[in-house]
C-alpha positions, 0 to 999 in steps of 0.5 A: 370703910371697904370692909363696913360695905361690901359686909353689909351690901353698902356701895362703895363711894365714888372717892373710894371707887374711882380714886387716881392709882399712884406710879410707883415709887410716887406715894413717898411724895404723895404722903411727904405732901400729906404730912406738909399740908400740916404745915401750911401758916393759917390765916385767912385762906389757903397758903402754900407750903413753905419752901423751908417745911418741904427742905426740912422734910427732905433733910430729916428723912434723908432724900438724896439729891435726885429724891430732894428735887422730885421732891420740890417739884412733887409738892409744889405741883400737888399744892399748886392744885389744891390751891387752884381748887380752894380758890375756885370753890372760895370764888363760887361761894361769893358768887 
């Protein structure tokens, strides 16, 4: 996408332009939710992940305990927001 704009004088879109720089070592949990997302039980609306999806995650990849924490809390607070989001934009939309 970069490559497409800048070779054709295109702007480059504000997601891509002003996206959030991650910490080092944070992008483990950031891609560790990416993947969990999937796991999400459907229905309805937006559940949260289940807790034994991030376990199994933590186990198959080996985390150690301190990563297998971080990785609970990581999750949880990322899910948290985007939860909190799907809710504002569902309540808009029935407004």
């Amino acid at each position: 996408m970069l490559v497409r704009c800048y070779r054709h004088g295109m702007q480059v879109p504000d997601k891509i332009a002003n996206a959030p720089v991650l910490a080092m070592g944070m992008e483990l949990y950031y891609n560790a939710y990416i993947e969990l997302s999937t796991c999400r039980p459907s229905g309805w609306g937006a559940s949260p992940i289940p807790w034994s999806a991030i376990s199994d995650y933590g186990r198959t990849f080996e985390f150690d305990e301190e990563q297998f924490d971080d990785l609970f809390f990581f999750v949880r607070a990322l899910d948290s927001a985007f939860l909190d989001y799907h809710k504002e934009k569902s309540e808009q939309g029935k407004g």
